[in-house]
N, C-alpha and C positions, 0 to 999 in steps of 0.2 A: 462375179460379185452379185449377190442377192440383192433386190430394190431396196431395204431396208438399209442395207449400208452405203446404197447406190444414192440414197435421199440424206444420208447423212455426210458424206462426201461434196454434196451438192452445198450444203448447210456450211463447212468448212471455206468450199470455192468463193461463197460469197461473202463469207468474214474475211478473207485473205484479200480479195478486192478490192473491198473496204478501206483496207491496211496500206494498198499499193502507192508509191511514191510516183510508178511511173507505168506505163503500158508494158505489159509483155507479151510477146507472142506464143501459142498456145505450144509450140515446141519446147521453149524455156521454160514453162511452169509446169508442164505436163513429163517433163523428159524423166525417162524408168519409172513411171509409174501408169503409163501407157497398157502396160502387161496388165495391170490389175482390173483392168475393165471390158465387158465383152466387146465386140466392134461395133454394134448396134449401141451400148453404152457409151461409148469412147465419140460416137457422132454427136451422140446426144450432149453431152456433157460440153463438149468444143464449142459447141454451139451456144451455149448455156453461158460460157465462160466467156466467150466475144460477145453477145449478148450485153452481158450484165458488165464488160467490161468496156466496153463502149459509154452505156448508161453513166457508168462512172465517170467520167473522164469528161464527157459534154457537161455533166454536171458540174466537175470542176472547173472547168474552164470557164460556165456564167458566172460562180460565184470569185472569179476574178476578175471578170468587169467591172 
């Protein structure tokens, strides 16, 4: 995958996040589509995606206090 679709990818992962009901592990979200990323991408990206999905979640969680 070229950076360009490698940033647009990324652009997807955080709308989907966004969207999430509930936490997933990066096996469930990621599963056959693994292939499509080089493994220097695929670190990067897992990372990216616990990351910002974490972010989400602590946020949710104050604005239910």
């Amino acid at each position: 995958m070229n950076e360009k679709e490698f940033s647009e990818e990324i652009e997807r992962i955080q709308e989907d996040i966004e969207d999430f009901s509930r936490s997933y592990s990066p096996c469930e979200y990621f599963h056959g589509r693994e292939k499509r990323f080089r493994e220097d991408q695929f670190k990067r990206i897992v990372e990216f995606f616990m990351e910002n999905q974490q972010k989400r979640f602590e946020r949710k969680e104050k604005d239910e206090v």
